[in-house]
C-alpha positions as CSV (number, residue, x, y, z in Angstrom):
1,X,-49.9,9.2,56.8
2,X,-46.4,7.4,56.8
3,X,-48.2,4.5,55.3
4,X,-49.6,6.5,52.3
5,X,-46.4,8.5,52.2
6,X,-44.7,5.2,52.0
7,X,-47.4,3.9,49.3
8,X,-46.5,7.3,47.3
9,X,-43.3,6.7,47.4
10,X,-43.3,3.5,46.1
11,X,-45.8,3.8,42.8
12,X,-43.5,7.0,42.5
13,X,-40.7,4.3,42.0
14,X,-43.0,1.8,40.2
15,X,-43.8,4.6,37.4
16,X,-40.2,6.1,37.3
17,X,-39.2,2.0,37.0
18,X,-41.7,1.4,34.3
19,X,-40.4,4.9,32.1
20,X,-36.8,3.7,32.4
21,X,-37.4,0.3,31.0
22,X,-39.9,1.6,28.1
23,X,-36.9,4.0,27.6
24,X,-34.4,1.0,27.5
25,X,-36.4,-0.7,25.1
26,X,-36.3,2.6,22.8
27,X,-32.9,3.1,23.6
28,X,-32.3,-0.6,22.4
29,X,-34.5,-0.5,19.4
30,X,-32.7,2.4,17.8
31,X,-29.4,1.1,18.4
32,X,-30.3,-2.2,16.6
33,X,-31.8,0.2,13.5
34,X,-28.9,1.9,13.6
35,X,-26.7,-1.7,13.9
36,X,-29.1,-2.9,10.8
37,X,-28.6,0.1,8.8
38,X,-24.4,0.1,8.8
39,X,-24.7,-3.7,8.2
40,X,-26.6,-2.6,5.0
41,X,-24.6,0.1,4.2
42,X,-21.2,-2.0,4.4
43,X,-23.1,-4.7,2.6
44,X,-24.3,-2.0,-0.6
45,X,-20.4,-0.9,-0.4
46,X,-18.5,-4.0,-1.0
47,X,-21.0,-5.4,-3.4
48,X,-19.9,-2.0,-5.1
49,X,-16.3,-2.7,-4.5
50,X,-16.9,-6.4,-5.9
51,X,-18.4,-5.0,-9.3
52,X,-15.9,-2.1,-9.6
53,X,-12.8,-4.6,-8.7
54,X,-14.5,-7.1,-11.5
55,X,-15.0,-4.3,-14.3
56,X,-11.3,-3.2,-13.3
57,X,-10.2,-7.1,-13.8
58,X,-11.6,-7.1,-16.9
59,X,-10.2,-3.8,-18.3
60,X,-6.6,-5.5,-17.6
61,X,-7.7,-8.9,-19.1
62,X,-8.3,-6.7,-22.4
63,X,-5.1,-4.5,-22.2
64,X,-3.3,-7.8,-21.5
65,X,-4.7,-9.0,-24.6
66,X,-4.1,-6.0,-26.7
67,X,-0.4,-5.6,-25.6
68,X,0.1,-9.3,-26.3
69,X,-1.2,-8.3,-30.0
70,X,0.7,-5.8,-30.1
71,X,3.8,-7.8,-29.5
72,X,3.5,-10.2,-32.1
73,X,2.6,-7.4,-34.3
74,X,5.8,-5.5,-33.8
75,X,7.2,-9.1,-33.4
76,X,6.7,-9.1,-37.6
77,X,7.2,-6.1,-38.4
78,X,10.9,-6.4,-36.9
79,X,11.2,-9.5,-38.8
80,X,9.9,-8.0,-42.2
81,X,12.2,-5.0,-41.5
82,X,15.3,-7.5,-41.0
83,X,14.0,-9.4,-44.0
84,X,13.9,-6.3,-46.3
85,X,17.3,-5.8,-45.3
86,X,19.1,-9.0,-46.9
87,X,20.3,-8.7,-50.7
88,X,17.8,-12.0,-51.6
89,X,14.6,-9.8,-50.9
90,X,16.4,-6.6,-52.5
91,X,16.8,-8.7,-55.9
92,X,13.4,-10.3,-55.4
93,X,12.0,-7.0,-55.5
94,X,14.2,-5.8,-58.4
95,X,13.2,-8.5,-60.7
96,X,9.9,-8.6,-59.8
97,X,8.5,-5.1,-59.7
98,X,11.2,-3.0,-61.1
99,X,11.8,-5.7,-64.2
100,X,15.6,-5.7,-63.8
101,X,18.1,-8.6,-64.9
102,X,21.2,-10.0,-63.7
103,X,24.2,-9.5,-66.1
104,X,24.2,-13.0,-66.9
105,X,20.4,-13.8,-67.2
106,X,18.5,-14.9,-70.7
107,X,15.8,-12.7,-71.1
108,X,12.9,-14.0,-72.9
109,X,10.2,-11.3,-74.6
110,X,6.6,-12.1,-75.9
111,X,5.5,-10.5,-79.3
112,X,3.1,-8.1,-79.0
């Protein structure tokens, strides 16, 4: 009796030994899915990150570019403005668009 008590016992042990380690090996599996599955997930993020970050990059490359246009644009415009401004252009424009003569100028007419 002590002998198949003893026997009991021990494939009692043998069984409960062989349940833990198949429930290690589950218990390991699903942690490295789980492990697998946030390596993924961090992965599909900053390959996200990268294309927003390089669409973002680009957006400033084109304001940069437009601002810089921009510049030089008003850059003229100032320019023109100050330009405008001196008496040469003010008699440029007199003589050529309005027709006007200096005081002292020959005028010389076509026949019609």
């Amino acid at each position: 009796m002590i002998v198949s008590n003893f026997l009991g016992t021990l494939i009692l042990r043998f069984k409960v030994g062989i349940q833990m380690r198949k429930l290690k090996k589950i218990i390991f599996r699903v942690t490295f899915i789980i492990t697998i599955l946030i390596f993924l997930m961090f992965g599909v993020q900053g390959y996200q990150l990268n294309r927003l970050i390089k669409r973002v990059d680009e957006q400033i490359g084109a304001d940069r570019k437009e601002l810089e246009d921009s510049k030089k644009q008003l850059n003229k415009l100032e320019n023109e403005i100050t330009k405008m401004d001196t008496p040469e252009y003010i008699e440029k424009i007199a003589r050529e668009e309005l027709g006007m003569v200096k005081k002292d100028d020959i005028v010389f007419r076509e026949k019609k």
